[in-house]
Every structure is written in structure tokens, then in C-alpha cells.
C-alpha positions, 0 to 999 in steps of 0.5 A: 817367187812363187813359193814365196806367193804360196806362202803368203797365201796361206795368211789371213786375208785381213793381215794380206789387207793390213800389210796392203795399206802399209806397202799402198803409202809406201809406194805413194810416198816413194814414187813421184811418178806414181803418187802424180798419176793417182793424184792426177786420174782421181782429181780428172775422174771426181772433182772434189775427190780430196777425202777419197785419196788416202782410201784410194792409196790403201786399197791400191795396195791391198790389190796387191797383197792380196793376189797370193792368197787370190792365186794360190788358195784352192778352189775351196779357199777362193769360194770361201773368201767369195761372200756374195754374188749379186746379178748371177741371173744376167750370167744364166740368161746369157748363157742360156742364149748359147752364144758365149759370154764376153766378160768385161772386168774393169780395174776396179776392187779384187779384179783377179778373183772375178775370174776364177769365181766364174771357174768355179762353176763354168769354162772361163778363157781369159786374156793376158798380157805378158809382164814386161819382165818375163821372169815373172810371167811363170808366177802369173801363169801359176797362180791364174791357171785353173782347171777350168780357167785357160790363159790366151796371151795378149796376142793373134794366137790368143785371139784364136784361143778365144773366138774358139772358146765363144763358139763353143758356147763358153766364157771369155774375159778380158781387162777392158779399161787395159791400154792396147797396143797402136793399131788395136784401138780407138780413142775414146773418152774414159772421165772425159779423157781422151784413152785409146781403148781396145776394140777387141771385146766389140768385135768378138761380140759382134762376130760370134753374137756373145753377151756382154756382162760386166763384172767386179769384186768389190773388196768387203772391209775387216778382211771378210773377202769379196761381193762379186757383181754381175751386170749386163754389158752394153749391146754389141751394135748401136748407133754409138760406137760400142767402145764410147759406152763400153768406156761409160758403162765402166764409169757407172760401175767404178761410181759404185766403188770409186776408192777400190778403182786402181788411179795410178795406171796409166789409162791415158797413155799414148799407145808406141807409134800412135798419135792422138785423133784430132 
């Protein structure tokens, strides 16, 4: 798999993207269960959204297709297919607080790339799940680990990898629209829908006094790669709970870009042993 990926990557990133389109209908038409949670989450997400969904199934795809050129390019090759970078200042300011940055990536456009844009130029540690499939987690770990981009599993022992990566000042990143595991939680609406979402990003903020920042790639058309944006994240501590705008900060950034945003995960699924609050 993983010479399979190298391979792939060498490809220009507008065939990655066209053959993308390809295996995004593919899918939508193979899978009833897929093509009902895409159809379902954009129709909740933007009433009137009809037009939006053969845009939505063709960039589903290409998210795909174009992790091996995102994984496995050199780091010249990654900042080549990096355009632009729009709000870095937010990043310099909260660097310059010395505290740690918490970034926040949502499912939104080439999410992989946000990451190892930041490594570029600083120390990034960044949260993973392990696939169900664990043959595929070496492939993962390939093609995300860089020299200064370090993986902390989904775990306690990833939890520690990051408190420690924020006390030294650095950067660490997570999935924060990821469904967590029951008792790691709390239920807040995302699109007026109830989701269990993770309340690991507030307590690391809270604890350690990291700036929130948001981030996406937004996918540029005719395979020209990626803007990157940067954005300040909700404060640590409020009257609200920080997961509710958590939650309503990533709508106001997936607005932005709505056809880039993955529908056909399961952002709305019950955590095993959870139950819904009443």
C-alpha cells in the first residue's frame, strides 16, 4: 500500500482530482448507506441545498485521491501545491503568547495538508485515531509523520504527548468535528443536530492557556492546490460552553466552503454505551 501511494503521488494533482470525481460518484451510487448520509447531512446542514450535491459527491472524492500526493510529495512538493496562506498573523500572535496553539481542523477541503503546511515551518503534534483496520495504520503513519510533524494516538498516552508538546510552547492539532468515544464528550448541536463532540480541544486549552485557531485548506479548482486559512478559534472559557461554539465556529467556517465539507461521515452517530441527553 504504501508503494502503491508513492506511486500515486508522483501524479499531477489535477488527474489525482479528476480520477477523484470519478471514484466520489462511484461510491455515491454503490452505497445506499453512504449516498443516504451525504444526501441526509447536507439537506439537515442547508435546506435547499439540491444543486450543491453533485459538487459535494466529486469533492468527497477527490479528498481521497489526493492523500498520496498530500502524504507522500516532499516537503518541497507539499509547499508547492500550498498557493496561499491567508491570516498566518493570528498564528504569530499566538505564538508570540508562548502558551501553545490548539489547532482546530474541521472536515472541511484538503484537511491532511493543514497540518504538514504548519511543519513546514514549526513543531506540530497531531492527534490520530487508529483505523479500524489496523494493516492500514502503517500506511498512516507513512505518509503523516514528518520531521516535525509527531503523531499522538487517539489515546491517554496521546493525551500526554500533547499536554507536553503545549507546555513547550509548540502546536498541536486535532479533527474536532471527529465523533469521540462515550465518556469523552458532550453533546452539542453541529447544524441543529444534536453531536456528541470532544471536549479534549477545551480542556487542553483551558489547562495549559493555548490559543485556539481554526484551520482548512480550501481546494482550488483545475488542480492549482490549496489556500490555506487561518482563523482565531473561540476563547477557552465563556459563559457558553466551549464545545456549543466550538460546534458554531466550524458551521461559519464549513459556509465558507460548504461542497468541500465531507457529508457522508457520521457526525451524528451514538457514541457504544452513550445515550442521548434529554
Amino acid at each position: 500500500m504504501v508503494t502503491l501511494f508513492r506511486v500515486l503521488g508522483n501524479l499531477p494533482l489535477i488527474i489525482l482530482h479528476g480520477v477523484g470525481a470519478i471514484a466520489g460518484w462511484i461510491t455515491y451510487l454503490a452505497s445506499s448507506r453512504y449516498r443516504h448520509r451525504l444526501r441526509e447531512n447536507l439537506a439537515a446542514a442547508i435546506p435547499g441545498s439540491g444543486a450543491m450535491l453533485g459538487a459535494a459527491i466529486v469533492e468527497a472524492g477527490r479528498t481521497m485521491l489526493e492523500l498520496p500526493a498530500v502524504w507522500f510529495r516532499p516537503a518541497s512538493g507539499v509547499a508547492a501545491m500550498t498557493a496561499s496562506i491567508e491570516g498566518w498573523d493570528c498564528v504569530d500572535a499566538a505564538l508570540g503568547r508562548g502558551r501553545g496553539i490548539v489547532f482546530l481542523t474541521p472536515h472541511l477541503g484538503c484537511f491532511e495538508i493543514t497540518a504538514q503546511c504548519y511543519a513546514l515551518r514549526h513543531p506540530i503534534t497531531v492527534l490520530y485515531r487508529r483505523p479500524r483496520k489496523r494493516f492500514l495504520e502503517p500506511l498512516l503513519i507513512a505518509g503523516r509523520a514528518r520531521p516535525t510533524l509527531h503523531l499522538a494516538p487517539a489515546d491517554r498516552s496521546g493525551v500526554r504527548l500533547l499536554l507536553k508538546a503545549l507546555q513547550r510552547g509548540e502546536a498541536v492539532g486535532m479533527l474536532p468535528d471527529q465523533a469521540p468515544r462515550f465518556g469523552e464528550g458532550v453533546w452539542a448541536d453541529f447544524f441543529g443536530k444534536p453531536a456528541y463532540t470532544m471536549t479534549l480541544a477545551g480542556r487542553l486549552a483551558v489547562s495549559t492557556g493555548a490559543q485556539v485557531v481554526l484551520v482548512f485548506a480550501e481546494r482550488l479548482p483545475a488542480g492549482r492546490g490549496f489556500r490555506v486559512h487561518f482563523a482565531p478559534g473561540p476563547a477557552a472559557a465563556g459563559d457558553e460552553s466551549f464545545e456549543r461554539r466550538m460546534n458554531r465556529a466550524l458551521e461559519t467556517l464549513i459556509l465558507k466552503h460548504p461542497a468541500q465539507y465531507l457529508w457522508a461521515y457520521d457526525r451524528y452517530k451514538m457514541p457504544k454505551g452513550g445515550r442521548r441527553e434529554a
